[in-house]
N, C-alpha and C positions, 0 to 999 in steps of 0.2 A: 418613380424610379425605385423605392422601395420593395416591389414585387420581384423588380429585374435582381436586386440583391439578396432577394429571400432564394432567389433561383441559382443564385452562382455560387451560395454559401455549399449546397450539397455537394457540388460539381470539387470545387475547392476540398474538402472534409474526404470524398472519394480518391480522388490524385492522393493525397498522404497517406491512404490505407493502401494502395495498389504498389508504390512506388516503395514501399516500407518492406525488402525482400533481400535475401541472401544473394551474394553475387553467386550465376551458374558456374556448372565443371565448363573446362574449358572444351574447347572442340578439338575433333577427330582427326591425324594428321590425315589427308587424302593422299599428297603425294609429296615423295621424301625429297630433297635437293640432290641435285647432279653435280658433279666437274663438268663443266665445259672451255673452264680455262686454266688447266693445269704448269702448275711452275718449278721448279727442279731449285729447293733451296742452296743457296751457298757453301761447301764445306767449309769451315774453317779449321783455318792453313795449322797452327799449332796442333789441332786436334788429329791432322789427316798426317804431319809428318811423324807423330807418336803411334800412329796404327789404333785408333779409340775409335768405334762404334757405339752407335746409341740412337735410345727412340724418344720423340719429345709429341707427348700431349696435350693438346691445347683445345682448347672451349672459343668454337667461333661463333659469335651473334651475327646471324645473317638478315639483312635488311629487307622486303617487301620483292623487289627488282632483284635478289641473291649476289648482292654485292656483301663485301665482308666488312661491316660495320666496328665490328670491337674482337680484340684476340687477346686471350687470359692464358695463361699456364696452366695446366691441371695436372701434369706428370713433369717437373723439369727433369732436363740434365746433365748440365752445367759446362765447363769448358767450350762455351760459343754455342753450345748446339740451342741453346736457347734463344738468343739473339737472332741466328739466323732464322730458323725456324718461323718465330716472329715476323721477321722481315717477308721470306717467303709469304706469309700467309695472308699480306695483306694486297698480293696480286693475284691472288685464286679469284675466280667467277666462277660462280653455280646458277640453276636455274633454279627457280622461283621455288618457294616450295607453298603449297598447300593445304589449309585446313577448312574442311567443310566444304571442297570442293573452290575455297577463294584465294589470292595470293595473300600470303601471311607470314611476321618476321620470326624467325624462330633462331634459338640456339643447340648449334650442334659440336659434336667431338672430331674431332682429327689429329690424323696422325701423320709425322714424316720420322722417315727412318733414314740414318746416317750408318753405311756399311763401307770400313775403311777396307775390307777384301775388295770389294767392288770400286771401278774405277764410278766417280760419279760422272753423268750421264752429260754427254756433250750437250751444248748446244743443239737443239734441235732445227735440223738442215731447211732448208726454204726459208721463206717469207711470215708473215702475218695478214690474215687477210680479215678485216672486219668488217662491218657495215650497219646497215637497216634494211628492213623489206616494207614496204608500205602497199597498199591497193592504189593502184591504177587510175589515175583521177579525183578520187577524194583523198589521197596523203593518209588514210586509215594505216597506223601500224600494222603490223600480222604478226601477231603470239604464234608460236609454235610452229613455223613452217620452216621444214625442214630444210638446211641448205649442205651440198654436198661440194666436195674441191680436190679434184686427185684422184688419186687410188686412195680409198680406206679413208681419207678424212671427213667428218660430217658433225653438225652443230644442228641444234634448233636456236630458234630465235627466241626470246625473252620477251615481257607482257609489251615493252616496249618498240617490238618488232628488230632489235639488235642482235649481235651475232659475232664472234669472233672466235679467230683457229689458228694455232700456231705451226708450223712447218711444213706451212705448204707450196708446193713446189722447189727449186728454182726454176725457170721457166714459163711457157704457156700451159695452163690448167684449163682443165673444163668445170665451169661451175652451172651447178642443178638448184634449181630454188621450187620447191614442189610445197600446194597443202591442197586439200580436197575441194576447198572451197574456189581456186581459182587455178589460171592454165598454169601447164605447168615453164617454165620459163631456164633457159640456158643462154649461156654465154659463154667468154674466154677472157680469163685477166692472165694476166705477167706477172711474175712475181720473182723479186730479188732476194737474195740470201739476208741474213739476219734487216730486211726494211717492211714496213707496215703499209699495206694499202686497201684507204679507206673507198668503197663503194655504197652505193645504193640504190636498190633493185624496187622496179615497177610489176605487180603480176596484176593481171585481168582477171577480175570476176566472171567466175564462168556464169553463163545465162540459166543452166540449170540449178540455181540456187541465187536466184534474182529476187526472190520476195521478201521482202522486210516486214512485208502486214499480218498480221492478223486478225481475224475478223471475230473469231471467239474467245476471248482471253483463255489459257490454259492456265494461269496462275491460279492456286487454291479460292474458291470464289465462296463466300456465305449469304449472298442473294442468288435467291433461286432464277433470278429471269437478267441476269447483269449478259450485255455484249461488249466486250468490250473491242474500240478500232484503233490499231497502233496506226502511227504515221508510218509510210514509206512508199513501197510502192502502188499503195491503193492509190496516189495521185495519178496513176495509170490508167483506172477505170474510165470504163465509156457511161457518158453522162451523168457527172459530177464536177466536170469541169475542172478535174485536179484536185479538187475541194476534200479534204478529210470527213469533215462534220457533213456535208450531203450524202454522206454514206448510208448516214440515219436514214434517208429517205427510202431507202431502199434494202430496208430490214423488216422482217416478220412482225406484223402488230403497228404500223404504221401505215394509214392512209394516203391515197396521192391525193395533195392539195390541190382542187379545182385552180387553172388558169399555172399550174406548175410553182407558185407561189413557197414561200416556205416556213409556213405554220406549221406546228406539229398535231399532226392528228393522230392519235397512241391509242387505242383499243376504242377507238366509236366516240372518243373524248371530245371535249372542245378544246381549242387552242389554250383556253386560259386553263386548263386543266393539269399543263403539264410546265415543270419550271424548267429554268435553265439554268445550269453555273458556270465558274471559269474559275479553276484551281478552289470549287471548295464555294465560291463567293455568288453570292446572283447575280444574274444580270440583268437588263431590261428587252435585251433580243440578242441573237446568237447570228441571225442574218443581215444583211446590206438590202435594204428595200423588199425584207419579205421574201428572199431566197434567189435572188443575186450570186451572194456568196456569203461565206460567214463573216465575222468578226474578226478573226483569229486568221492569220495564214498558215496553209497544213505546214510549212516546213518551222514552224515553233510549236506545234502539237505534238505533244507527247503520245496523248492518247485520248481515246473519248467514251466513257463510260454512258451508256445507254440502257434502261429499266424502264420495259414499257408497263410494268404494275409489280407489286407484294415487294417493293425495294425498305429495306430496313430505316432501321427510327433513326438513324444519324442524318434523316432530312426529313420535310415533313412540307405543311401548308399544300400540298398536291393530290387530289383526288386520280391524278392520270398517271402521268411517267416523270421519269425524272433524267436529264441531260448533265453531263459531268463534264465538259473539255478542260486538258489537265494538261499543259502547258510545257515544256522540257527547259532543264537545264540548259544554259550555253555551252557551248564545246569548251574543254579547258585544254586542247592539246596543242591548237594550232587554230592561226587565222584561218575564217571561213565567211566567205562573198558567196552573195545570191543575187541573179538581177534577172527578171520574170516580165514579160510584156507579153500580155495577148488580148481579143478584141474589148476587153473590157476594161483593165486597168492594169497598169506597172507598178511592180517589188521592188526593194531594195532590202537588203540583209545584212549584216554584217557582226561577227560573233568571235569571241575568242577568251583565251585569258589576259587577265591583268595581271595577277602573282598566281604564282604556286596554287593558292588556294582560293584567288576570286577571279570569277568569269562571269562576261558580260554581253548580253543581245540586242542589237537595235534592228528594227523593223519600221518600215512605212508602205503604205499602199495609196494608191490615187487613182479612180476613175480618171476617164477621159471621154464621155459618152456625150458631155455638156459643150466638149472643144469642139466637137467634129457638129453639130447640132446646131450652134450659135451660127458657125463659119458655113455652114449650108444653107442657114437661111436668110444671114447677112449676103452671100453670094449669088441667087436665086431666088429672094426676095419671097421667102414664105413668106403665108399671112399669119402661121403660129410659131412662137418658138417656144422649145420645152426644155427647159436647163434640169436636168438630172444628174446627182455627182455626189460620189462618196469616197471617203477616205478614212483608214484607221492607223494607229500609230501601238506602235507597243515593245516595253523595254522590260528587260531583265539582268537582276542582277544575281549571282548564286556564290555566297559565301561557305565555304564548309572549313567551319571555327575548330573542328576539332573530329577524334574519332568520333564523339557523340552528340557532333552538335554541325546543324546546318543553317543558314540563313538566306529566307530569299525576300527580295524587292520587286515588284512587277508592277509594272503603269501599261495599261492599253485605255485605251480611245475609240471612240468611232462618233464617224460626224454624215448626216445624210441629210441631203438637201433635193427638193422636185419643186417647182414652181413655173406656171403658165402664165409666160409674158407675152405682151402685144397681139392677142387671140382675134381673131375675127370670127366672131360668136359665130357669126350665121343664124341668128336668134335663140342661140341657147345662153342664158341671163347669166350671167356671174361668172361665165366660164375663166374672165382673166383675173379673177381672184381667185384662183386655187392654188397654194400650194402649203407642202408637208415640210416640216424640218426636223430632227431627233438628234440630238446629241447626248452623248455620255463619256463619264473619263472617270475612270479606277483604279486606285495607287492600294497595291495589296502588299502585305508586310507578314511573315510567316518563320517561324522557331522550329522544329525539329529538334527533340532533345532524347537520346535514350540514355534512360540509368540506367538499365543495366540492358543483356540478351532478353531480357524476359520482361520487361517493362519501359514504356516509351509514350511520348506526348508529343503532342503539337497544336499549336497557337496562332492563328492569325487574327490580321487588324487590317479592314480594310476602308478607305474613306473614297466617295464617290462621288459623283454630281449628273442627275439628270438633266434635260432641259427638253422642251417642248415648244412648238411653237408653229402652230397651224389656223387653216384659215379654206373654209367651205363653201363661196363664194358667200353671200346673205342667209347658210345654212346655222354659220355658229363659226364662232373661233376656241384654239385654247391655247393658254400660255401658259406656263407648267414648269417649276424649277424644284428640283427635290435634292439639296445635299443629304446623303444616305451613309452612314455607319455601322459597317457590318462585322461582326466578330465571331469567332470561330475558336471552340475548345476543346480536345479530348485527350484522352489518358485510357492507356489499355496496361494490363498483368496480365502475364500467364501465370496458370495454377497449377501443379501435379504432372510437369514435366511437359502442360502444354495440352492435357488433355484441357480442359478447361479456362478460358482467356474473358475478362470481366476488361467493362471499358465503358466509361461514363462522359460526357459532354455537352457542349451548350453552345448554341448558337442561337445570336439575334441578329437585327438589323432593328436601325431608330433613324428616326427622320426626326431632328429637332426643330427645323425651320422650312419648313416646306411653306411653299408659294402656289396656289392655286387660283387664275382668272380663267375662267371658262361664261361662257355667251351661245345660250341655244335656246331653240322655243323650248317649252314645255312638253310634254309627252303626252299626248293622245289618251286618253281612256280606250280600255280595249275593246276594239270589235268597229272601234269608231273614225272615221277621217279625219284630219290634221285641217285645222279651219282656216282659211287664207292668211297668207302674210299674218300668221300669229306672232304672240308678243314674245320677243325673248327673255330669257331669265338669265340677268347677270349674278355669278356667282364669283366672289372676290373672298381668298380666305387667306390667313397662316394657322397652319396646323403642324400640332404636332402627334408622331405617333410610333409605334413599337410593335415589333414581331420577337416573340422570342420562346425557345424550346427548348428545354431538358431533358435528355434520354438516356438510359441504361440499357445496357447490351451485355449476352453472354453469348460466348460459343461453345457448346461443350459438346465433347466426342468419347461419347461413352464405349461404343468398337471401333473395330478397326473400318474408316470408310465412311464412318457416321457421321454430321455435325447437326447439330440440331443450336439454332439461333432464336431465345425468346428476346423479349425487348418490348420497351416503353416508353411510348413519348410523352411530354407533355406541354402544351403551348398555351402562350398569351398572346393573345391580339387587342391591338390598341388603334384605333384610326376615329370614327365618327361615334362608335360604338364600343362594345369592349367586348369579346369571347376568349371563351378558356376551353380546352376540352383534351380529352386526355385517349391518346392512342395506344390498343397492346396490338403487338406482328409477331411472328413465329412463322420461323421457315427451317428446312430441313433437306439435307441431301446425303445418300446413302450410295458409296460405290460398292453393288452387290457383287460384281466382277470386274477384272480390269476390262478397259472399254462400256461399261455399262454404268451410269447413272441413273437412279431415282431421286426428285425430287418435288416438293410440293411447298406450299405456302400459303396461311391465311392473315388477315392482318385488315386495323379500321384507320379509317384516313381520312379528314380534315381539310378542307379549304376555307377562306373566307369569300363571301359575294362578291363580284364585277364591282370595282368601285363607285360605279356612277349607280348604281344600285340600291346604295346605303347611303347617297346623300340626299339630305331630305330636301332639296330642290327638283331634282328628278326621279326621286328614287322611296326607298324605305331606312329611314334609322333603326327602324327598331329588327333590320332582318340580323338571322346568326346566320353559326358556318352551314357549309353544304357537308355531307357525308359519303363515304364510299365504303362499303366492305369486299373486300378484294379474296381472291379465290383462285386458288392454282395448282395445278398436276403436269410432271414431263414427266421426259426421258429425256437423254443424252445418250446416244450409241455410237460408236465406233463400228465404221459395218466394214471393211476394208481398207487396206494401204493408205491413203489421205480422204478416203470417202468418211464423212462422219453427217451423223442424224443428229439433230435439236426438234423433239416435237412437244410442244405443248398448249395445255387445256384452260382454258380461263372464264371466269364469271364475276361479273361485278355486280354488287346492288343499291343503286345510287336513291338518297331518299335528302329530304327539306332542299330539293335544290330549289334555287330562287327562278317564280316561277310569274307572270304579270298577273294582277286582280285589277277587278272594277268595284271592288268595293268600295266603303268610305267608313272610314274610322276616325275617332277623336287622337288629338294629338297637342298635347301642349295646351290643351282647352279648346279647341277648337275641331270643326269637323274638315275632314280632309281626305282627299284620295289614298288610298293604300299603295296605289303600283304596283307593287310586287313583297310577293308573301314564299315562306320559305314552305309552298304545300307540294315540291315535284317530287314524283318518284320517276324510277327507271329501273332499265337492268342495262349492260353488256356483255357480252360470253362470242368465246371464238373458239377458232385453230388456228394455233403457229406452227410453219416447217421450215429450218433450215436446213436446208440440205448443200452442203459444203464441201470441195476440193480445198485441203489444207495446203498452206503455202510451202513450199521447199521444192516446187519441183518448174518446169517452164508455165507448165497453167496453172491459175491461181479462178476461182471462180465462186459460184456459190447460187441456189436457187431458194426463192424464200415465195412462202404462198402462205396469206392472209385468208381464213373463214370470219369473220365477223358480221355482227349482228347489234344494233344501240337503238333500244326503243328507251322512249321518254315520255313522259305525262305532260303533253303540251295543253293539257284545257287549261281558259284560265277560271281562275276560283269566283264563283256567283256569273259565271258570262256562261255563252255559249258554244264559245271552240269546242270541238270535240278532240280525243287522244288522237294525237297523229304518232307518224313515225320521229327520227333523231335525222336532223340537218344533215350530219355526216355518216349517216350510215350508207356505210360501202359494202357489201358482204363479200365479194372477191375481189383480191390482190393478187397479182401471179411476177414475180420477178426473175428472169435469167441474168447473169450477169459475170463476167472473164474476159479474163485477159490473157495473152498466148505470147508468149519469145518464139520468133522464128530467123534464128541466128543465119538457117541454110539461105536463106534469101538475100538477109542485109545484116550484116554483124551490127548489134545494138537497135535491132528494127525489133519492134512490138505491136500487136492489132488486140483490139477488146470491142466488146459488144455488151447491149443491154439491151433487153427485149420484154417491153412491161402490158401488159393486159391488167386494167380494172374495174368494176365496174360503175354506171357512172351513178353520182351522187341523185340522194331525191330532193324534190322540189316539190313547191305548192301551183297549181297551178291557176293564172284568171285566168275568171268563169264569168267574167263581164266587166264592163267598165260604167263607172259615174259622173257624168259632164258637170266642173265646178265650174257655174259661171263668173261667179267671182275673183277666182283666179283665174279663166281661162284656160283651162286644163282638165284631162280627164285624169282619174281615180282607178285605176286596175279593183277589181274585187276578187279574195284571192277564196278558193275551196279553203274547208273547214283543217283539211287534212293534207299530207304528204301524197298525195294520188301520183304526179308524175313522175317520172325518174330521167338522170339525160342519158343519151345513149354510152353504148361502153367506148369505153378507152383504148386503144392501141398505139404504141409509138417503137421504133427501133433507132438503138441509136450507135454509131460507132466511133472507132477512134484507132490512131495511129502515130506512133512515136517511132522516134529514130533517135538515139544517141549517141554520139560522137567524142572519144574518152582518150584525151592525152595525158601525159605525166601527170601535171597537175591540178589540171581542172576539166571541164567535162562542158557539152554543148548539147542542147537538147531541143529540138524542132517537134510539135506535135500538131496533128489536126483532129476535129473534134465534129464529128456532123450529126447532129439532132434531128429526129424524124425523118430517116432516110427515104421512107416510102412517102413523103410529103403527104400524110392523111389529114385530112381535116376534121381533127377529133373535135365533135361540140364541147364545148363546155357550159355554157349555161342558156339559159331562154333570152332573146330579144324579142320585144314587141315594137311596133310603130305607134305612132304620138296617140291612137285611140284603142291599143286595142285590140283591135280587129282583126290583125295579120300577127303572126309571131313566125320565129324563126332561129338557127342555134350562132348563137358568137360562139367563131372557131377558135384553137389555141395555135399555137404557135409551129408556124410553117417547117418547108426546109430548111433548115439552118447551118450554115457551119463555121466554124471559131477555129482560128489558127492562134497558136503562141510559138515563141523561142525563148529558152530559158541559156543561163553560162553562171555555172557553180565552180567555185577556187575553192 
């Protein structure tokens, strides 16, 4: 543990130089406060019967919401008009006023004038009419939308959707409630001479401004290849299942997982090449059985940050891509229910605040694939039943302690269980001992602190628990329990007005007490067959072990448009072995015109070996990390009205990946098989295009097409493999994908589409088989090399929603049909029991998924 504190000391030493800075000028007023509830002060009687005029000024603090918080004298003038004055001023309403474009409390001057010529100013005739305007189904406020009453009287609403008008009417009025974003909406109230009446108004979102997503983050970005996916209405796409995080799957620089599964395969990588997080923190999977669905339900995602290579040193241990799913606050304004049923599994939701300034999200989900499964074959008397069933749980708490200070708590879960009970082998041996179980649960704890505008940190602490627990029929079992403690730290300044922003951090993860029982044969020398009923190797340990990195980051923008990103990681690894190795990155983006982007990115990258790789029962201790040098060039164009262009160039050079030997070397004193030796090389290199309809209008879409290419050094070291190709090399991707409002049809009706072409994956192919008399069984013999390939891929898929929006909650019916032209895409090679006949297992048929959702 002493290295881990050689490592936080800088981290620590850096925060107190960054945070050690003058408080900034304040900001910019954007927009000044208004009257919108003017009040006619009191004369006072002695003053008015002596004929005395006068003007009284005062100093109002106006609050956030432009209520009138505090009233000071700055001009008195005595004989009552103070008093009154006073009094008047603390029934004024103003709207909000503005700085920096944000609502903000400012102090301003006012004046009332007392002119004893003038009669003062009656009562003003009618009514009071005030209210709220909210959206149509979700109780969403409306800031600023205009409301009109009469001849001549008009208000806007306030950030709180409120609104109030004095003297209007007596009588029936027409009232107009107009804003851009939804219909416009009238009616007719009464209104009696000096009485108040309270309203409040429902408007409908217009359909032409129905997208909430975005599929490219437009916020200032400093990685050159960041996507970011907000939540909203991408749960509308076709074939994603509603799913936010499957969005991934269907972006530029991602492969389609044979059998539809949901690995991530990011520029020709392998799965273990790319991590995953959740607020910052890793996880052990992002999906439900391998792309089911995620972890996470979309309506608690905030957004999901996606880098399929050159992503900056505030992460690291990943040779591939890196996944960010970033969780959202609870609603702090008002109760909010969800409850979601469709062929797979049911939601429940439930979110709101607690006080003023804490608010709180509870979530659960639960298959039901194992009820309907049990009770069909209890009923109908299969001879297999196959219980599969998962379920995740996840809570949020969001405290914000101050203008500078936020706190949050988040616990999620997920539990997945598959096992084949009561099998009628039909002579295939073991078949009713198999099953898979994964469980995880992670309680994340996170600060937020800014000292000043120009300096800010944040801290989290997260404690976790894997577990494992599988079983291969007489292939191997593992039982696997990892408590994980994972910690998270940075600190950014800005410098010179912001041209330049320094920011330092550290994150580990430690495993103190980890549980490993694993039971498999031994591993085959290469080139060579697995000898019958071999002896298994049980492996029983506690380990303990540490990941941990320290990086420095700068941003600096030397012109106008420019940011140029150097940075330095450096890591420890700790498990069976021990690696250090230290990463520089450097990225850069230049807007040489508005609408126009350059940028580019190189940068070295770090992983450690497959774990079962480095332990010396089946593997190598003495292997290190693998390496990546990563390589990158775009553009970003703007080519018309919401058409925008993302194309870019990439190349990787992958070298000591861990690769099988047949050699034999001394270990420990003794002689003994190598396995595997860190002698692989590679490369990868492509083309990315997104070519994207931006959201704001009825179609939301986007089309993304993958060039890639992953050759790898598959000989092994002293045998005789020769170079093949890369497992997952796919060279073309092609994705269309949209979604269309067609209001004229069915008001709240919606249709999307996705239509994916790719090419199919390669294979090895047998070139003979080997009769094992001993076992009974034949030996496939596979070519040296990657020679076949499976045919290409084609599937269309679509989708249809209809929404149904009363005052306060909302109904929503969707269907979902996968592979509408029922093709029978192969996806990989079948052979029969010798051999001699092969043929393609196809993927996944017609299919189609109904849900109904009802949101309060």
């Amino acid at each position: 543990m002493r290295s881990s504190r050689l490592l936080i000391l800088p981290l620590l030493l850096g925060a107190a130089a960054l945070t050690r800075a003058e408080e900034p000028a304040a900001g910019a007023l954007t927009r000044a406060p208004a009257v919108i509830s003017q009040v006619a002060p009191e004369y006072p009687p002695e003053a008015k019967a002596r004929g005395l005029s006068a003007e009284v000024v005062l100093e109002l603090d106006l609050s956030e919401q432009g209520e009138v918080a505090g009233a000071r004298l700055a001009k008195p003038a005595g004989d009552g008009f103070d008093e009154a004055a006073l009094a008047a001023a603390q029934k004024l309403r103003f709207s909000p006023a503005e700085i920096d474009g944000k609502p903000a409390a400012v102090t301003i001057e006012y004046r009332f004038k007392f002119d004893a010529a003038r009669p003062a100013p009656a009562a003003p005739a009618g009514g009071v009419l005030r209210g709220v305007v909210l959206e149509r189904g979700t109780r969403e406020p409306l800031a600023g939308a205009s409301v009109g009453a009469g001849e001549g009287k008009s208000t806007f609403t306030d950030r709180d959707g409120r609104f109030e008008m004095a003297g209007v009417g007596p009588g029936a009025v027409k009232v107009v409630v107009s804003d851009p974003a939804h219909h416009r909406f009238e009616t007719e109230e009464t209104l009696t001479q000096g009485k108040a009446v309270e309203v409040k108004y429902y408007l409908r979102r217009k359909a032409t401004d129905a997208y909430e997503a975005v599929v490219v983050g437009e916020r200032e970005q400093k990685e050159v290849t960041t996507v970011t996916i907000t939540s909203g209405e991408v749960g509308r796409l076709a074939g994603v299942s509603g799913d936010t995080v499957r969005v991934i799957q269907n972006l530029p620089g991602v492969a389609r997982q044979p059998g539809g599964f949901g690995a991530l395969i990011v520029r020709g990588g392998n799965p273990n090449d790319t991590r995953v997080y959740v607020d910052g923190v890793e996880v052990p999977q992002i999906f439900h059985f391998q792309g089911l669905t995620s972890i996470v339900p979309s309506e608690l995602v905030e957004s999901v940050d996606f880098e399929a290579g050159n992503f900056g040193v505030r992460f690291g241990r990943a040779t591939g891509g890196r996944v960010d799913l970033k969780t959202r606050d609870p609603g702090s304004k008002r109760l909010h229910v969800v409850a979601d049923g469709n062929l797979f599994h049911a939601l429940a939701l439930a979110e709101g605040p607690v006080s003023e300034n804490v608010s709180v999200a509870l979530a659960a989900r639960r298959s039901y694939a194992d009820v309907f499964i049990n009770a069909a074959a209890s009923n109908l008397d299969f001879g297999v039943s196959v219980a599969p069933r998962y379920y995740d749980f996840q809570g949020k708490l969001t405290w914000r302690a101050g203008e500078d200070d936020v706190l949050r708590f988040t616990v999620l879960g997920s539990d997945d269980r598959l096992e084949l009970t009561g099998v009628e082998t039909g002579g295939v041996r073991d078949l009713d001992r198999f099953k898979i179980g994964t469980f995880f649960m992670q309680a994340i704890g996170s600060w937020d602190h800014r000292f000043s505008e120009v300096a800010r940190a944040r801290v989290s602490l997260a404690q976790g628990l894997v577990s494992e627990d599988d079983r291969f029929g007489e292939n191997g079992t593992v039982h696997e329990r990892f408590p994980i403690t994972t910690t998270r730290a940075e600190v950014s300044r800005d410098l010179f007005g912001g041209a330049l922003t320094l920011a330092t951090g550290f994150d580990g993860r430690f495993l103190p007490t980890s549980t490993m029982d694993l039971e498999f044969p031994a591993i085959p020398a290469a080139n060579q067959l697995p000898t019958p009923d071999p002896r298994k190797i049980r492996h029983h340990t506690k380990l303990q072990a540490m990941e941990a990195g320290l990086w420095a980051e700068a941003t600096w923008k030397p012109l106008e448009g420019l940011a140029i990103v150097p940075g330095v990681r450096v890591e420890r690894e700790v498990l069976f072995n021990r690696m250090t190795w230290i990463d520089p990155r450097l990225s850069l983006r230049y807007a040489v015109r508005d609408g126009t982007i350059l940028k580019g990115g190189a940068g070295l990258y770090h992983q450690p070996p497959f774990v079962p790789y480095i332990m010396k029962e089946w593997g190598n201790p003495e292997l290190h990390e693998e390496g990546a040098w990563h390589f990158m060039t775009g553009v970003e164009q703007r080519i018309a009205g919401p058409v925008s262009l993302d194309l870019q160039l990439y190349y990787k050079r992958l070298f000591d990946l861990a690769l099988p030997s047949d050699r034999v070397v001394e270990r420990d004193g003794e002689l003994v098989p190598e396995r595997y030796t860190n002698g692989g090389t590679g490369k990868s290199y492509g083309a990315e295009l997104l070519l994207r309809w931006n959201p704001g209008g009825r179609f939301f879409g986007w089309i993304a097409y993958s060039l890639s290419r992953s050759i790898r050094d598959q000989s092994v070291v002293g045998g005789t493999l020769a170079p093949g190709g890369e497992d997952y090399d796919q060279p073309h991707n092609l994705i269309a994908i949209g979604t269309l409002d067609l209001p004229e049809i069915w008001e709240g009706f919606s249709t999307g589409f996705r239509l994916r072409y790719a090419t199919g994956n390669a294979y090895r192919r047998v070139v003979g088989a080997v009769y094992d008399a001993d076992a009974d069984e034949y030996n496939g013999v596979e070519e040296s090399s990657l020679g076949g390939r499976v045919p290409d891929f084609f599937q269309l898929d679509l989708r249809f929603d209809k929404r149904w929006t009363w005052k306060t909650w909302v109904l929503s019916a969707y269907l979902e049909v996968q592979n509408v032209t029922n093709r029978k895409n192969p996806e990989t090679v079948a052979y029969n029991f010798d051999y001699a006949k092969s043929g393609w297992a196809t993927g996944l048929p017609f299919f189609p998924s109904f849900g109904i959702r009802a949101e309060y």
